[in-house]
ZAMARGU-4260 file (C-alpha; in steps of 0.2 Angstrom, whole numbers, plus 5000, padded with zeros to 4 digits):
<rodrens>
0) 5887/5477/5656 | 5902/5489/5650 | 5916/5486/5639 | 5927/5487/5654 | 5919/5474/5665
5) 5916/5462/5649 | 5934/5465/5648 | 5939/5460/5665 | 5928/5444/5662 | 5936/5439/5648
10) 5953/5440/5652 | 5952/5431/5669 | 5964/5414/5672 | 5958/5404/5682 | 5961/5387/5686
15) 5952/5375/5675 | 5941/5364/5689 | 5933/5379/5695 | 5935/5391/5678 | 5915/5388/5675
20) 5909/5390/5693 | 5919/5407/5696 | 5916/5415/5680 | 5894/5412/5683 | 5898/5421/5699
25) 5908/5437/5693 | 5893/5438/5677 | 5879/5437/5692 | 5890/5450/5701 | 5890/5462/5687
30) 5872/5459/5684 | 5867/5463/5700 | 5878/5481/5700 | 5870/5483/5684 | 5854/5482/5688
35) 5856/5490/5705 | 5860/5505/5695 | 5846/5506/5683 | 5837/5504/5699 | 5843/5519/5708
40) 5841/5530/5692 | 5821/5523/5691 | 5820/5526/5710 | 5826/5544/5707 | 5812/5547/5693
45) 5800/5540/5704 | 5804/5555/5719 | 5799/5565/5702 | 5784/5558/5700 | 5770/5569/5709
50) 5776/5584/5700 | 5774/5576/5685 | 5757/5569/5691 | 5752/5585/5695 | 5756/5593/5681
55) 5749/5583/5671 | 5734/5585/5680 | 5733/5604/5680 | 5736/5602/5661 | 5722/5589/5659
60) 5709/5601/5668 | 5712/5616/5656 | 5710/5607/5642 | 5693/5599/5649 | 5686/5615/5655
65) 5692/5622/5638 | 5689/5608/5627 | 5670/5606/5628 | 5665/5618/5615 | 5655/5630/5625
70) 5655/5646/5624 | 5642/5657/5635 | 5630/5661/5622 | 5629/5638/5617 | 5626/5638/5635
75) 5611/5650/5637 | 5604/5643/5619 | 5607/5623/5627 | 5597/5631/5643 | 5583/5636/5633
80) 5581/5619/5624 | 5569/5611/5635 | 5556/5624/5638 | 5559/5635/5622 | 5566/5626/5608
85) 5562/5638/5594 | 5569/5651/5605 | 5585/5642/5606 | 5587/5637/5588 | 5584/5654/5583
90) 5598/5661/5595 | 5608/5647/5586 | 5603/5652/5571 | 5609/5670/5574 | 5627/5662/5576
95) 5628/5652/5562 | 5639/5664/5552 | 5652/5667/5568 | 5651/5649/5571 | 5663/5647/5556
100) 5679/5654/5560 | 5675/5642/5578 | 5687/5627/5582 | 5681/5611/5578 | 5677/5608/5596
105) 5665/5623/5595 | 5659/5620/5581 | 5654/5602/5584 | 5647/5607/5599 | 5640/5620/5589
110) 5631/5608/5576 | 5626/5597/5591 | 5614/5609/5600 | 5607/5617/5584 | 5601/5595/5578
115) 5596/5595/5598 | 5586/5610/5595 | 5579/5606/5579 | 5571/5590/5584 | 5563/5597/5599
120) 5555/5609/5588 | 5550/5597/5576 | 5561/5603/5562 | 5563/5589/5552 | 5580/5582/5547
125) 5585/5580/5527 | 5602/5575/5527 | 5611/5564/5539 | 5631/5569/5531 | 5632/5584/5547
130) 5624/5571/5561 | 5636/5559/5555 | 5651/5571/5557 | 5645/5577/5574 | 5646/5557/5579
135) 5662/5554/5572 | 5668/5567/5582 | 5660/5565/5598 | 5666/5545/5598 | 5683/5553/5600
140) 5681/5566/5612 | 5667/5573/5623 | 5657/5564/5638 | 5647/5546/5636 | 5633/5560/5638
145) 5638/5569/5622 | 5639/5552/5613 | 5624/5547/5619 | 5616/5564/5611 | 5625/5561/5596
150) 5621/5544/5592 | 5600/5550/5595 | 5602/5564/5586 | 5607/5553/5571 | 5593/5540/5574
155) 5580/5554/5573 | 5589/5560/5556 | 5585/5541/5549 | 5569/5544/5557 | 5566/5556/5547
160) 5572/5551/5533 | 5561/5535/5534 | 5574/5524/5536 | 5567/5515/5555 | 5581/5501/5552
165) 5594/5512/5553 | 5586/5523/5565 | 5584/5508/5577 | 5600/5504/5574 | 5609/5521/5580
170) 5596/5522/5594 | 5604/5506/5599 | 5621/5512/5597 | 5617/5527/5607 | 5611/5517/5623
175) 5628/5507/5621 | 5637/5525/5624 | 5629/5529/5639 | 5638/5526/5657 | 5623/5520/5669
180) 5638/5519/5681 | 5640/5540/5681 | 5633/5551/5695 | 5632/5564/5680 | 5623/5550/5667
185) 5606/5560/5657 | 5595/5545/5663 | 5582/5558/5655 | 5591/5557/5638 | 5591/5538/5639
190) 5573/5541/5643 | 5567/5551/5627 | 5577/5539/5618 | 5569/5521/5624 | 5552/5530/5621
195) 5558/5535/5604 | 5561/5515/5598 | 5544/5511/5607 | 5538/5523/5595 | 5547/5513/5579
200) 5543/5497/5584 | 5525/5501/5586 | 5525/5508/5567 | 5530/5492/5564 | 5518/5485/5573
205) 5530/5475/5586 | 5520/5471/5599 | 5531/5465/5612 | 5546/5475/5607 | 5536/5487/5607
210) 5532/5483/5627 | 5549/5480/5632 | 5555/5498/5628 | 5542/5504/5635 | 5548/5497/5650
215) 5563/5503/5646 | 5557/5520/5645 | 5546/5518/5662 | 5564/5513/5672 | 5572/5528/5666
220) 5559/5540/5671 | 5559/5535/5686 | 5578/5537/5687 | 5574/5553/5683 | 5563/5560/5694
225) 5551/5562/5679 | 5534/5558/5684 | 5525/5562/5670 | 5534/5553/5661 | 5533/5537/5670
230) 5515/5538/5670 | 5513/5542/5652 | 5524/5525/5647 | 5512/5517/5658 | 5498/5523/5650
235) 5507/5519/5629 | 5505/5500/5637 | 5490/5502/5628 | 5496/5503/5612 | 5502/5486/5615
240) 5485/5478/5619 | 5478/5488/5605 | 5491/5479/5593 | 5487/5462/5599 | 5466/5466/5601
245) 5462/5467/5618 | 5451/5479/5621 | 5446/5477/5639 | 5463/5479/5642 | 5466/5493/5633
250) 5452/5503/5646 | 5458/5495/5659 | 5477/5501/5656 | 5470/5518/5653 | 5458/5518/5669
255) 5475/5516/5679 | 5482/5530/5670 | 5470/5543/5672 | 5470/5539/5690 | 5489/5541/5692
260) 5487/5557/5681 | 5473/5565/5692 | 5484/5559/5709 | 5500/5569/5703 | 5488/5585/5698
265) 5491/5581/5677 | 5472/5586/5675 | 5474/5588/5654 | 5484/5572/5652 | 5473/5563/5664
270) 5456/5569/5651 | 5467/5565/5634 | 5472/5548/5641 | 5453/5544/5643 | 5448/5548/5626
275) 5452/5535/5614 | 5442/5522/5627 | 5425/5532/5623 | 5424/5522/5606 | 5428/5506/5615
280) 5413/5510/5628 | 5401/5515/5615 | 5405/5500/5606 | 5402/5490/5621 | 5385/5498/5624
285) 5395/5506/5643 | 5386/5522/5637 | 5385/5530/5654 | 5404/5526/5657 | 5406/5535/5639
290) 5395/5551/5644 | 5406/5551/5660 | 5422/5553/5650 | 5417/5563/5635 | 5415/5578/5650
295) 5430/5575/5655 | 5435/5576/5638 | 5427/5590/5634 | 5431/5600/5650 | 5449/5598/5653
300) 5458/5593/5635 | 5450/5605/5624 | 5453/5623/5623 | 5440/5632/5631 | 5428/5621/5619
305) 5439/5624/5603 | 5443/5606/5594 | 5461/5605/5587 | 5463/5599/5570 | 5472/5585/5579
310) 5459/5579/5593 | 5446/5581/5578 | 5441/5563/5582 | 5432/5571/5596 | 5419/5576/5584
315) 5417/5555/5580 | 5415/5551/5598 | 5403/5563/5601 | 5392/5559/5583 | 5393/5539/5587
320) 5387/5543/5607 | 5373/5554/5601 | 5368/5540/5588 | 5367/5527/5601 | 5356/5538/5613
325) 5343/5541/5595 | 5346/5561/5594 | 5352/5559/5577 | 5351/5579/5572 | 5365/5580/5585
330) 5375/5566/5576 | 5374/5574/5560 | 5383/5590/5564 | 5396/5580/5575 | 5399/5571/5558
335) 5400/5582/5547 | 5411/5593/5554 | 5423/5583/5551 | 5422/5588/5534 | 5431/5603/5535
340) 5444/5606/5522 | 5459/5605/5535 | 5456/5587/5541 | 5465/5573/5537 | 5460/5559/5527
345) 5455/5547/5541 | 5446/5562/5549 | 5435/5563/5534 | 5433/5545/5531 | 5428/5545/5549
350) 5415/5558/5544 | 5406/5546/5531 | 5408/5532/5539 | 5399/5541/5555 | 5385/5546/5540
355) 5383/5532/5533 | 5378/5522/5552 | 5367/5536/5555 | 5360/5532/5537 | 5362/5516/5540
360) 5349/5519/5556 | 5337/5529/5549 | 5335/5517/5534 | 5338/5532/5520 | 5343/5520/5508
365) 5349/5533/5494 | 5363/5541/5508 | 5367/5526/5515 | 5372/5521/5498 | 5382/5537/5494
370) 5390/5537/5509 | 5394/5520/5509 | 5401/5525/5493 | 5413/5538/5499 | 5419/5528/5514
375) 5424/5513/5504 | 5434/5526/5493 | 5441/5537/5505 | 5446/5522/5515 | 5454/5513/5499
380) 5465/5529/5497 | 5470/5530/5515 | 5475/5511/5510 | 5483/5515/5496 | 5494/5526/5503
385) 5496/5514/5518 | 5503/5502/5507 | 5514/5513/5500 | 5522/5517/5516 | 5521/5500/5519
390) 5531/5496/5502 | 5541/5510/5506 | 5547/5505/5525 | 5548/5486/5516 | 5562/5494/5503
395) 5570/5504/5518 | 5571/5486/5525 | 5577/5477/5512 | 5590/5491/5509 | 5597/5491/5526
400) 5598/5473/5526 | 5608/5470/5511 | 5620/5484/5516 | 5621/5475/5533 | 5624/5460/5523
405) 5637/5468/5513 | 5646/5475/5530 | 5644/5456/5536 | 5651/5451/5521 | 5667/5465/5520
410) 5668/5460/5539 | 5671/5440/5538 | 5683/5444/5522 | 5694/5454/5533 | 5694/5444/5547
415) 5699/5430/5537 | 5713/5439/5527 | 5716/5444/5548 | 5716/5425/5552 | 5729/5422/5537
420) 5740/5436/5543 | 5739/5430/5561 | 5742/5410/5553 | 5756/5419/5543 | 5765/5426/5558
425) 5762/5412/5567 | 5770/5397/5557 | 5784/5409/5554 | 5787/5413/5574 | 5786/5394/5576
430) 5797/5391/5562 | 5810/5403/5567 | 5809/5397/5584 | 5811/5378/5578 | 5827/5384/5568
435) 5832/5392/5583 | 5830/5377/5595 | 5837/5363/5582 | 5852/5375/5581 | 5853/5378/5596
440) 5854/5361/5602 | 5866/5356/5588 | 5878/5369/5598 | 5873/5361/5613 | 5881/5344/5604
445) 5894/5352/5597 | 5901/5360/5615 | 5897/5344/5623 | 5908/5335/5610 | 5922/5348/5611
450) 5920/5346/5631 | 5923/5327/5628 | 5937/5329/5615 | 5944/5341/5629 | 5943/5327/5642
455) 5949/5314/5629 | 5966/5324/5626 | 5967/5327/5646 | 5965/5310/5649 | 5975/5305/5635
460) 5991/5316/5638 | 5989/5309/5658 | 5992/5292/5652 | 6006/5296/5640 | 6014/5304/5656
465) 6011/5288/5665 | 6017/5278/5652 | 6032/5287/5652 | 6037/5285/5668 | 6030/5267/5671
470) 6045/5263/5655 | 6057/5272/5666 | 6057/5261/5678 | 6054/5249/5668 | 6060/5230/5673
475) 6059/5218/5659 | 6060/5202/5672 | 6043/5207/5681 | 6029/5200/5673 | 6018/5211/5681
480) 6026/5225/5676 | 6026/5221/5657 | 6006/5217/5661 | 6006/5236/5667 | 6011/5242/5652
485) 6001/5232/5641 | 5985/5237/5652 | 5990/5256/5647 | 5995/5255/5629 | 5979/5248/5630
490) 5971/5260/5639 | 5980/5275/5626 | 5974/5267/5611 | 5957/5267/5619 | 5957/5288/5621
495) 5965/5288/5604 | 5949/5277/5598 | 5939/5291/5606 | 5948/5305/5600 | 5946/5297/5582
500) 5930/5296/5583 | 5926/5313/5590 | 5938/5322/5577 | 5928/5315/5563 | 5915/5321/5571
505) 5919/5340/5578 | 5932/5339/5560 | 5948/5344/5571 | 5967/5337/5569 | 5975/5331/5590
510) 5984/5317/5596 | 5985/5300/5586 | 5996/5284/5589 | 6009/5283/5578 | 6014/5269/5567
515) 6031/5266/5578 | 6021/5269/5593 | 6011/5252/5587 | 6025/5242/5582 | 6034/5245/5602
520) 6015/5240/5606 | 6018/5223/5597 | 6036/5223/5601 | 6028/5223/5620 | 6014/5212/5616
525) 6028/5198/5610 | 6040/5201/5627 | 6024/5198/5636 | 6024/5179/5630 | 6040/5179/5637
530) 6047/5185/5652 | 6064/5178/5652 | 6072/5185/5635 | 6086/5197/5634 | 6080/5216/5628
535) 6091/5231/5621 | 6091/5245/5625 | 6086/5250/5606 | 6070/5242/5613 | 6066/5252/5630
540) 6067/5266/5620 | 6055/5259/5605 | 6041/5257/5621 | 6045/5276/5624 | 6038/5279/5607
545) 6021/5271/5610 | 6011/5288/5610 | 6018/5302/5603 | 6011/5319/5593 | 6011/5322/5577
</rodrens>
């Protein structure tokens, strides 16, 4: 309210029956105008608003279509990613020196292609302080899709790094920033990154996590539109019966999978997925099964009949089929080109353990026992060192553990200093608002005492003014008169009991009998017992004093 109007309030005089009921209605009046005003100046911000809105709007999509990062060279380099990778980090490469005078939006978006374009060339990642930046960033600004990339990106840095726990974890994370909801969500991203933790947990040998992203992987392949995709999670289901030793599974899994392969015209993948069944069937004794697919094999996922050093396992295949079918001479070649300087380890210990059957077979005691030999030790290193990576994923474990139970630990110390703030701020609210209540109803008690003082007084100065003219026409011979009077003296020093008693409390001086108000009260008292005596006029006026001020 304004000054004026408090004003106006305060120096009203009204009657006092209806002061209380006409002063709440000239406050709910005001109110009422008051707030009738600040309505009609919301009302005429509100007829503003659409401009507003709108230019808010126009000023929101600039800085969107601005805001990304992209500039037209990051677009044609993000184009090329999928089919030429090296192509695109090269061109990203080419920019690395401009890239620094950039705004932090391009340059995040910079350093965020350029990690995208290295692990789809298989560059691997040494230090995880740029992909943690790039994800710091990008949890404040960006699309769920750019925190989605981010938060992968990061996960294959860790894996990298050898650090699977950690690179679960920000796979994980990375799922969680993904909007399934979105027409515009990368389901392909969500794809690549599902098949990614499948691989993890399969290095870890985890079975039937390993299955479920797998799953994972095969639902959002299909969301999609990737087919080949789709049909090579599918086909990685037998990994998981390889895990847990099933081995009719395992050709039955990759049976289906060929037949998928060969429907949507993927003739290569349709031969590669046949491959590691040939051992199985060999083992078996299914040797016409395993001549069937070694063609296919041979035919489709080779080059021209050129072995890769990684489908070098061929050459063990094709050694153990020709030493079930006794042509020997064949075998030995097939095994011992995997002798070759560039093979792997289990490639060569593959070699002498093909040698050392064939050996084994032809009962040449003195090579069976050297190759023996060299199987046992070749297969002891590649043990070794399996152990050591073992021991070192073990470490990588343990690590990440304890730090997560030192964030556990950080975490349940500051929520209990939280919980002691919020206990703090509590009990001192509810104190406060106890302090507030109890003094509110001792001013409650106080006004009601004054009100009843108040009344006291009223009361009490109407019987004085009774009193006074009740001993005006006063008749000394009427019984019932003197009885009047008596009844209200009687009735006066019953307010002034009252009044006492409210004084002492509320600590304020009013009306009290006098000492020669008491003594006309006994005077009156005594002429009460008898009628018929003569009075004074000293003494009329002695009953005039019954209840005076002080």
């Amino acid at each position: 309210m304004k000054t004026h109007e408090v004003i106006i309030i305060n120096e009203c005089r009204l009657p006092r029956g209806g002061t209380r009921f006409t002063y709440s209605v000239l406050q709910t009046f005001l109110r009422i105008s008051f707030v009738s005003k600040v309505f009609r100046t919301f009302a005429a911000y509100m007829r503003r608003l659409p401009h507003i809105l709108l230019c808010l709007w126009a000023l929101c999509m600039l800085i969107g279509c601005a805001g990304d990062g992209y500039t037209p060279a990051l677009r044609t380099a993000d184009s090329l990613m999928n089919d030429s990778p090296s192509v695109a980090l090269a061109m990203l490469d080419s920019l690395k020196g401009e890239a620094q005078g950039w705004s932090k939006a391009r340059r995040m978006r910079y350093h965020l292609l350029t990690m995208k374009a290295q692990n789809k060339a298989y560059v691997d990642f040494t230090s995880d302080s740029l992909a943690k930046e790039v994800v710091e960033y990008y949890d404040n600004h960006g699309t769920a899709n750019d925190r989605l990339l981010a938060h992968y990106l990061l996960g294959c840095v860790y894996r990298d790094l050898g650090e699977a726990p950690r690179a679960l974890e920000s796979y994980h994370n990375a799922s969680d920033c993904a909007d399934t909801t979105s027409a515009d969500c990368d389901y392909r991203q969500l794809m690549v990154l599902h098949s990614q933790m499948a691989s993890l947990f399969y290095e870890q040998l985890l079975p039937y996590e390993y299955m479920e992203e797998l799953k994972e992987q095969y639902k959002y392949a299909l969301l999609a539109k990737d087919t080949l995709s789709a049909i090579n999670a599918i086909e990685n289901k037998a990994g998981y019966y390889t895990l847990i030793d099933m081995p009719d599974s395992i050709i039955q899994i990759r049976e289906m999978a060929n037949k998928l392969y060969n429907k949507h015209q993927f003739k290569k993948e349709a031969a590669l997925s046949v491959g590691p069944i040939i051992n199985i069937l060999i083992d078996k004794g299914d040797f016409e099964k395993a001549k069937l697919y070694l063609g296919i094999y041979e035919s489709e996922a080779l080059n021209n009949g050129k072995v890769e050093d990684n489908k070098a396992v061929y050459y063990y295949f094709k050694g153990k089929y020709y030493l079930s079918i006794n042509k020997t001479d064949s075998a030995q070649i097939m095994f011992r080109r995997l002798f070759q300087s560039r093979m792997s380890p289990n490639q060569i210990e593959a070699g002498y353990l093909g040698l050392f059957m064939l050996y084994e077979q032809s009962n040449q005691k003195d090579s069976l026992v050297k190759y023996a030999r060299l199987s046992y030790e070749m297969n002891k290193k590649i043990y070794l060192k399996a152990s050591s990576s073992n021991l070192q994923k073990m470490q990588s474990l343990y690590n990440y553990t304890r730090s997560q139970q030192l964030a556990q630990q950080m975490s349940d110390k500051a929520h209990r200093h939280q919980l002691m703030l919020y206990i703090v701020v509590f009990s001192t609210i509810l104190i406060l608002f106890l302090i507030g209540a109890a003094w509110w109803k001792k001013q409650e008690n106080h006004n009601q005492l004054k009100r009843l003082y108040e009344d006291g007084k009223e009361k009490l100065r109407k019987a004085k003014e009774d009193l006074e003219i009740m001993e005006s026409s006063l008749n000394e011979n009427n019984a019932e008169h003197v009885l009047l009077l008596e009844k209200k003296n009687l009735e006066i020093l019953s307010y002034q009991e009252q009044i006492n008693t409210l004084e002492a409390r509320l600590n304020v001086n009013s009306v009290s009998v006098t000492k020669k108000g008491i003594d006309g009260y006994s005077y009156l008292s005594a002429c009460s017992g008898n009628s018929d005596s003569a009075k004074t006029t000293d003494d009329k006026k002695g009953l005039g004093t019954i209840a005076t001020y002080d």
